[in-house]
DODO-891883 format. One record per atom (N, C-alpha, C): residue in one letter; x, z, y. Coordinates in pm, whole numbers, padded with zeros to 5 digits, always signed. Each point is the difference from the previous one (the first is absolute). Layout:
! DODO-891883
AXZY
...
END
This chain:
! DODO-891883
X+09190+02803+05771
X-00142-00007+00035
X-00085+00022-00125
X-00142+00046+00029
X-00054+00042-00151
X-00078-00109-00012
X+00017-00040-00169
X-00076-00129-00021
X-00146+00023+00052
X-00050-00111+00012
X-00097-00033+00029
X-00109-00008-00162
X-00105+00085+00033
X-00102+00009-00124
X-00147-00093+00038
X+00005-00080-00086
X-00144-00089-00031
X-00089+00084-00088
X-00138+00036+00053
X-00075+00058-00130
X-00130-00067+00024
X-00012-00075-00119
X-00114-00043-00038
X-00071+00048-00080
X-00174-00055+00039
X-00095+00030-00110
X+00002-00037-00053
X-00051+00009-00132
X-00001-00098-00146
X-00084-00103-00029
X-00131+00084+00015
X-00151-00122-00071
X-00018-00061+00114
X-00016-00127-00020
X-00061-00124+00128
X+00183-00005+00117
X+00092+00042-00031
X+00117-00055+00048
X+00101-00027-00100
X+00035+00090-00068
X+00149-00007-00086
X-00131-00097-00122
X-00079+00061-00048
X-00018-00075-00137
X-00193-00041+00000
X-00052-00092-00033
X-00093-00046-00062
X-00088+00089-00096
X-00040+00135+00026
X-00016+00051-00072
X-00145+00040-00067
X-00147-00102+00109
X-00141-00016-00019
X-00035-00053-00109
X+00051-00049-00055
X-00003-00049-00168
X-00057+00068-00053
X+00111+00064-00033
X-00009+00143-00120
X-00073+00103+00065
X-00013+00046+00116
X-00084+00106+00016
X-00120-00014+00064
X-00042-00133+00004
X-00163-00026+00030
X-00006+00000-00165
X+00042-00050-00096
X+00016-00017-00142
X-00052+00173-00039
X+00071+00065-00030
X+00000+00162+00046
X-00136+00059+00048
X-00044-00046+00123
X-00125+00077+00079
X-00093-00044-00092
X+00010-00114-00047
X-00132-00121-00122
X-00005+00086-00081
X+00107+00017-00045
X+00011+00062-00161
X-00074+00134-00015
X+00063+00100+00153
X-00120+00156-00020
X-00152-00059+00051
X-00015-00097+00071
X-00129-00049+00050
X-00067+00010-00119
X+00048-00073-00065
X-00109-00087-00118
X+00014+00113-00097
X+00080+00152-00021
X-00029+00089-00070
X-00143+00082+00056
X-00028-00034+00118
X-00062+00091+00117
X-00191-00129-00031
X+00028-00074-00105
X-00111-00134+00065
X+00002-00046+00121
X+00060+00030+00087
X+00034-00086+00114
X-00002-00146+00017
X-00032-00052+00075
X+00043-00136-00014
X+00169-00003+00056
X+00076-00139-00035
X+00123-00013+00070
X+00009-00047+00139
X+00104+00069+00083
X-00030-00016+00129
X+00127-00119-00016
X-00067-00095+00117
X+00052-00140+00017
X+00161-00028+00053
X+00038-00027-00033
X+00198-00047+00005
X-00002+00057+00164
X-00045-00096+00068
X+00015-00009+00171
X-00041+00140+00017
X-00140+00068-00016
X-00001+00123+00073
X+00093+00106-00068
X+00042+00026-00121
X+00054+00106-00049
X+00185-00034+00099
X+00028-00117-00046
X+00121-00046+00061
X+00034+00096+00114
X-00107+00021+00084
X+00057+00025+00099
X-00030+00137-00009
X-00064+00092-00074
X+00008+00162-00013
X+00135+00028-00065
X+00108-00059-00026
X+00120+00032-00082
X+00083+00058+00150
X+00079+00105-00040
X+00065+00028+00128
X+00022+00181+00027
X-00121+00032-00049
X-00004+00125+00050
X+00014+00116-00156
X+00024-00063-00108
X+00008+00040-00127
X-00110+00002-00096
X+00033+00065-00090
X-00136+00004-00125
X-00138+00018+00036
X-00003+00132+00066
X-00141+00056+00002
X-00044-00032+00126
X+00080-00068+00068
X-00118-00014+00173
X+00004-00174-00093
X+00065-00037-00051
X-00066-00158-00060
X-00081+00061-00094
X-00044+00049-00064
X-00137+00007-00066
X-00123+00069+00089
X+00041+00105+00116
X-00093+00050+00066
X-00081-00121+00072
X+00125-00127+00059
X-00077-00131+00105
X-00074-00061-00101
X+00043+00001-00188
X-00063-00085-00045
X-00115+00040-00069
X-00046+00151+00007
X-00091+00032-00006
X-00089-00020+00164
X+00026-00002+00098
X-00054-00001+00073
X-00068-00132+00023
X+00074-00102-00081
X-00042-00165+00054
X-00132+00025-00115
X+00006+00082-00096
X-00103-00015-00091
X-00115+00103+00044
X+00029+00031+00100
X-00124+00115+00064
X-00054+00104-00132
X+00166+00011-00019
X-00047+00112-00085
X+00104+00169+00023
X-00035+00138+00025
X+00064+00067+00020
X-00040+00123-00106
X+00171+00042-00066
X-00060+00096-00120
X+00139+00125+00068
X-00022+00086-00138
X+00035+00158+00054
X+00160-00023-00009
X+00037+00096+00124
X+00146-00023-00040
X+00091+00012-00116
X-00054+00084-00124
X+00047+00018-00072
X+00035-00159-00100
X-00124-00072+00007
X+00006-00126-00050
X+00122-00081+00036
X-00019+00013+00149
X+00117-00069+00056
X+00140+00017-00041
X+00005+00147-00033
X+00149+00037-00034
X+00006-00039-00149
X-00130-00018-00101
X+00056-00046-00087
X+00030-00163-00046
X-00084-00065+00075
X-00017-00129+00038
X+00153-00051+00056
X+00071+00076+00085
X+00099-00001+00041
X+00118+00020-00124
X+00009+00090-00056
X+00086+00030-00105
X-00019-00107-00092
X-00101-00076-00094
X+00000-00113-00030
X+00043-00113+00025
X-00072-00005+00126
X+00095-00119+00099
X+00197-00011-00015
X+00040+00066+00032
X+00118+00037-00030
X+00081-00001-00135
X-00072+00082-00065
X+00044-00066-00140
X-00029-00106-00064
X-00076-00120+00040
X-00012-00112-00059
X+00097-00082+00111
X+00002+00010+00121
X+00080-00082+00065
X+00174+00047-00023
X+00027+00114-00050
X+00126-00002-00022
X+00060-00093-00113
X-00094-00045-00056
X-00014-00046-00125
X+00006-00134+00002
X-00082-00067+00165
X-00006-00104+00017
X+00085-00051+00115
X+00069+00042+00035
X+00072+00045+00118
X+00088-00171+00106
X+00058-00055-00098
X+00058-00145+00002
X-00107-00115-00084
X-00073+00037-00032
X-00057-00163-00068
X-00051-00135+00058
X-00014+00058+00142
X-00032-00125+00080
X+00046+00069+00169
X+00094+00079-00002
X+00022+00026+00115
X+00165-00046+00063
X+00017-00076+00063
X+00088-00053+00046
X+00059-00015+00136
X+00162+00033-00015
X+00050-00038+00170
X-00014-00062+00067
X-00088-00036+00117
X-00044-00063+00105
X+00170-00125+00010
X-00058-00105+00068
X+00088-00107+00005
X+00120+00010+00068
X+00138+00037-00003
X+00130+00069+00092
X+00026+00100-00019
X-00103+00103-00095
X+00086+00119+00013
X+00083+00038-00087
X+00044-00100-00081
X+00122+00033-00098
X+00114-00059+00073
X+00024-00077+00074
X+00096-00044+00078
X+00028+00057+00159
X-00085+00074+00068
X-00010+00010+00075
X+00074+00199+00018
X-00064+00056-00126
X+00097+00106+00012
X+00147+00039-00042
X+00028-00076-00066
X+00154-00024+00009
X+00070-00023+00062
X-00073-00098+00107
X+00020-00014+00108
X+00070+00091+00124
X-00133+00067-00003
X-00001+00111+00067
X+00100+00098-00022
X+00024+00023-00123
X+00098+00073-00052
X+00145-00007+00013
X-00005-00151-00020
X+00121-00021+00041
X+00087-00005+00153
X-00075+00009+00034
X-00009-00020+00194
X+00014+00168+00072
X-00070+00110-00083
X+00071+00146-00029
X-00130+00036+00046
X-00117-00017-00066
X-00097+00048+00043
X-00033+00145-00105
X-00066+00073-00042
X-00043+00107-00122
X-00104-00041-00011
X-00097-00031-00118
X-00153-00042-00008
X-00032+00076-00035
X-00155+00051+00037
X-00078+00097-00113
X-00122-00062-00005
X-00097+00137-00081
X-00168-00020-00017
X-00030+00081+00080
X-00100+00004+00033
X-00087+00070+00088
X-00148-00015-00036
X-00051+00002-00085
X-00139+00002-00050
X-00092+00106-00058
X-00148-00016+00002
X-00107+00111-00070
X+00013-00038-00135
X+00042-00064-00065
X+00025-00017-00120
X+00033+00106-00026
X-00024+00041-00133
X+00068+00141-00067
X+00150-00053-00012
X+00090+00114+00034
X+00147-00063-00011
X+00037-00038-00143
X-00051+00053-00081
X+00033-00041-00165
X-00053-00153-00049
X-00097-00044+00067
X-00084-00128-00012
X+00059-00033+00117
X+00101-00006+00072
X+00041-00104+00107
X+00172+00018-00103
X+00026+00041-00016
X+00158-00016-00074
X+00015-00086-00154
X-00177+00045-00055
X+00009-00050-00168
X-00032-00185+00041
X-00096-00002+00137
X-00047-00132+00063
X+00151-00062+00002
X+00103+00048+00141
X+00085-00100+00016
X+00074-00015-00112
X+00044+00086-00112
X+00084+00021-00071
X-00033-00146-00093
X-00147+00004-00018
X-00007-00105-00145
X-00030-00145+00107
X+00025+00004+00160
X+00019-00141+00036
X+00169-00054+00020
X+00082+00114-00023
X+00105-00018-00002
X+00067+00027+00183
X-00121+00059+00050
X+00105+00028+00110
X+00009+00152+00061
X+00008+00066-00107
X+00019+00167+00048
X+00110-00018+00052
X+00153-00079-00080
X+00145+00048+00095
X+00003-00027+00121
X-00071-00063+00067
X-00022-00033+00126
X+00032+00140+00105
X-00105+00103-00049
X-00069+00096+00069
X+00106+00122-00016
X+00035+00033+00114
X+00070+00143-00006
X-00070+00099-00017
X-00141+00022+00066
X-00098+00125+00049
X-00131-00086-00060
X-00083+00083-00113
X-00160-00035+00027
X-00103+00105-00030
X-00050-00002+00104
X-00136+00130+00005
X-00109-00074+00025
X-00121+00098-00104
X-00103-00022+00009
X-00144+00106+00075
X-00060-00063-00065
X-00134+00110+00066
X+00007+00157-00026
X+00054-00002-00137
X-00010+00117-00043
X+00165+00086+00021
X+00103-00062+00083
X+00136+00082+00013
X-00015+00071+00089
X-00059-00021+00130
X+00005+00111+00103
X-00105+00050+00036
X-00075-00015-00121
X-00161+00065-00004
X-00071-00026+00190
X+00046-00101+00013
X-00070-00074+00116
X-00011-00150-00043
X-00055-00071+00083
X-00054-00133-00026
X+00000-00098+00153
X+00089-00083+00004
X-00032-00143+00098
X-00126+00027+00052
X-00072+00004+00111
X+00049-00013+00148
X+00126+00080+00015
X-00069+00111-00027
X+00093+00151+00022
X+00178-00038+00019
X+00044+00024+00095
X+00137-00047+00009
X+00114+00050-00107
X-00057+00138-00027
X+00100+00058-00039
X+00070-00093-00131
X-00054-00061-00122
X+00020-00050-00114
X+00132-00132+00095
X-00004-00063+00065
X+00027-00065+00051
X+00128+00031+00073
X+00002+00125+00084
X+00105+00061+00025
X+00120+00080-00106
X-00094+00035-00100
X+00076+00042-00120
X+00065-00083-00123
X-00067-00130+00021
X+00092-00099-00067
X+00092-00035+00056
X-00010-00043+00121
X+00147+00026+00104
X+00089+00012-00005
X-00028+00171-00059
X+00095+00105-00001
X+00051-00027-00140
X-00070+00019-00096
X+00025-00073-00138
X+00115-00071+00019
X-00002-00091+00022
X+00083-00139+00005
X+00096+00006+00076
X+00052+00099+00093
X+00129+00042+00078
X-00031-00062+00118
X-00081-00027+00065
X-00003-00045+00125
X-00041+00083+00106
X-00071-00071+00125
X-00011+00103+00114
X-00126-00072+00068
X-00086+00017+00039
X-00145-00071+00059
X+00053-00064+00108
X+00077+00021+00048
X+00073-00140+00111
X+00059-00067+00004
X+00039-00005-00156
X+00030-00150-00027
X-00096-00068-00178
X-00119+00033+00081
X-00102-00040-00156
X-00114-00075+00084
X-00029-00083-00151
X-00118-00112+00000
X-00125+00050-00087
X-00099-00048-00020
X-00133+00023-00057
X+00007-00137-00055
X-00066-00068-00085
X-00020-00143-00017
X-00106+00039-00094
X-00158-00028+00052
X-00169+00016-00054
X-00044-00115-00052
X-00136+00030+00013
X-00062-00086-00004
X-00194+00035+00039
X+00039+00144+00073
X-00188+00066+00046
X+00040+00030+00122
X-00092+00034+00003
X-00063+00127+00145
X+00083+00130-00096
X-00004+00021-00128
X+00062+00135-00042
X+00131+00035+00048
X+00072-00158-00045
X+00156-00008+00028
X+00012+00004+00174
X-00085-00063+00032
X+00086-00030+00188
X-00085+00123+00054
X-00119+00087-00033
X+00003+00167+00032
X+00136+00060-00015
X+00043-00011-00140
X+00111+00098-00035
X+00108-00019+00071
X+00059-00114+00028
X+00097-00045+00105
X-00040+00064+00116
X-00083-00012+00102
X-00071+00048+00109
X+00060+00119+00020
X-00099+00127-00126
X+00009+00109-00020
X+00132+00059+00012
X+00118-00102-00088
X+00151+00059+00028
X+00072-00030+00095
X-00044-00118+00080
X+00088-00062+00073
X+00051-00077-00024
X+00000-00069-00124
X+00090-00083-00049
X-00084-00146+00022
X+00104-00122+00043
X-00106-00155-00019
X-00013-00030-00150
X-00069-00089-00004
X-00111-00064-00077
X-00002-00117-00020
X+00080-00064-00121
X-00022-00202-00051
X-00106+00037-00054
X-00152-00087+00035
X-00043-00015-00088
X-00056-00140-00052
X-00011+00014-00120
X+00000-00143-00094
X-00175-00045+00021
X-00033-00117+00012
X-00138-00041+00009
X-00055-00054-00107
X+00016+00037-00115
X-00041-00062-00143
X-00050+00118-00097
X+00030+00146+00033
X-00011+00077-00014
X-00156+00040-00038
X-00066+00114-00034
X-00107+00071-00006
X-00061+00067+00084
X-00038-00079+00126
X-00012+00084+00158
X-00125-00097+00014
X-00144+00048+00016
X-00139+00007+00044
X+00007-00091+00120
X+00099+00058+00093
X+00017-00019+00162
X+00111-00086+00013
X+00036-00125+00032
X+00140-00077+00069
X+00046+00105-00017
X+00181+00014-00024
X+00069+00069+00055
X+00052+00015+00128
X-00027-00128+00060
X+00072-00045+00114
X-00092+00030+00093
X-00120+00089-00028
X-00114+00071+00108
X+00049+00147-00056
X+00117+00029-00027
X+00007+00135-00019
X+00122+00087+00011
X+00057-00085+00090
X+00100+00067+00110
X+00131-00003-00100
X+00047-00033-00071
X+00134-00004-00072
X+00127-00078+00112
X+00072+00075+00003
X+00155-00056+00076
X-00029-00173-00041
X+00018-00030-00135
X+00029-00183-00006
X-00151-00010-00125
X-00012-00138+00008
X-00035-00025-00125
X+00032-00153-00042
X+00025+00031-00153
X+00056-00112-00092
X-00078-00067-00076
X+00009-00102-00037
X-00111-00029-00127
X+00106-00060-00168
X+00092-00017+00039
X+00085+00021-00095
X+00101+00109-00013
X+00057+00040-00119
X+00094+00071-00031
X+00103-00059+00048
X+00093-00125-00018
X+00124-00013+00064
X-00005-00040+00102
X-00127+00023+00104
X+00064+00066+00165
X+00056+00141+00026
X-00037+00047-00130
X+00073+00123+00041
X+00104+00081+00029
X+00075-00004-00016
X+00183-00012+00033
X+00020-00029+00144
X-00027-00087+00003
X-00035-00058+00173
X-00031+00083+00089
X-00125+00049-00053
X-00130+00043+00090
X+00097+00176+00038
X+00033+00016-00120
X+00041+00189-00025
X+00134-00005+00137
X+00085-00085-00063
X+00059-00018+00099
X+00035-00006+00182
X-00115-00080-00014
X-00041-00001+00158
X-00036+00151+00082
X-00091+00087-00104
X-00061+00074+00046
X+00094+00112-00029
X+00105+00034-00110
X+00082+00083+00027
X+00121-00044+00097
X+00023-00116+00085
X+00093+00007+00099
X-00065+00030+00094
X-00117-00013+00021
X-00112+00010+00146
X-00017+00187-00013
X+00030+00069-00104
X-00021+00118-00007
X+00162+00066+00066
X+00083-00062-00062
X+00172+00043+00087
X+00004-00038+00155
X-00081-00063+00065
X+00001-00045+00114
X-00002+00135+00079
X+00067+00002+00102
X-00087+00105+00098
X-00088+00033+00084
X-00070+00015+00058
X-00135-00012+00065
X+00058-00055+00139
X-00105-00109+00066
X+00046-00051+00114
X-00044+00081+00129
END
């Protein structure tokens, strides 16, 4: 039978990562005279990558400049957060125990995130849990981006598996679209960086800790071997 593939998002599920990159948005803000946009609202623009988090956080400042700015505003961004990448960003509570877990039980883990894939590998690498991950793609590998199924379907594939026997595990409306979009179900975590409940947004289960998860994956990949009644 072909293992079964878990692919998770990264920021607001696998790791803590609003720290450092509301830290980040401050830092080009206040090059820009900006004021700093506040922990809680930026918190929750993390998700969709660099430049749509500076586009919302220009927008909370009712301020809109030329795209070219943006792209360089963006390129900054990036190079100071590669820089800052781990200093206050940390694995959510279970997930160092919880994928070994998984692993051991014969699951394949991957990433599945808009993160640039180079800033999602240098991220897990310096929290110590890249060996985890068989497959990780980012925003920029299949020159598509979460909703869009395809990134999602192509980590998948990455990781040796088959979409009928795969999980999603979010934490938005981005992640449980992208599930939707492929077909695939959807854990999603409620501690996460999501505007909206998750649990008003149609995901297969939702968790609020990491070590329900094992459990939860479980259930929903035997309910997937079932045959239709």
């Amino acid at each position: 039978m072909i293992a079964p593939v878990i692919a998770f998002d990264l920021d607001g599920t696998l790791v803590d990562t609003a720290p450092d990159l509301v830290t980040t948005l401050n830092v080009i803000f206040d090059r820009l005279d900006l004021p700093p946009v506040d922990y809680t609202t930026a918190r929750n623009m993390v998700g969709g990558g660099a430049r749509k988090m500076i586009e919302q956080g220009l927008a909370a400042e009712g301020r809109v400049i030329a795209v070219e700015e943006v792209d360089e505003l963006t390129r900054q961004f990036i190079e100071y957060y590669a820089e800052h990448i781990a200093d206050r960003s940390r694995p959510f509570p279970g997930v160092e125990s919880a994928l070994p877990e998984l692993a051991s039980r014969g699951c394949r883990l991957a990433v599945c995130t808009n993160k640039l894939e180079w800033l999602a590998v240098r991220l897990l690498d310096k929290l110590g849990l890249l060996q985890h991950f068989v497959a990780i793609s980012g925003g920029d590998t299949f020159k598509l981006q979460k909703p869009r199924p395809e990134p999602l379907r192509g980590t998948i594939a990455r990781a040796g598996g088959a979409e009928r026997r795969a999980i999603m595990v979010g934490d938005s409306i981005t992640d449980i679209a992208t599930g939707h979009a492929a077909g695939i179900p959807v854990i999603a975590v409620d501690y996460g960086y999501s505007k909206i409940p998750v649990a008003e947004l149609g995901a297969a289960r939702v968790i609020s800790a990491f070590s329900e998860l094992p459990r939860v994956v479980f259930e929903l990949l035997d309910a997937r071997l079932e045959p239709p009644k």
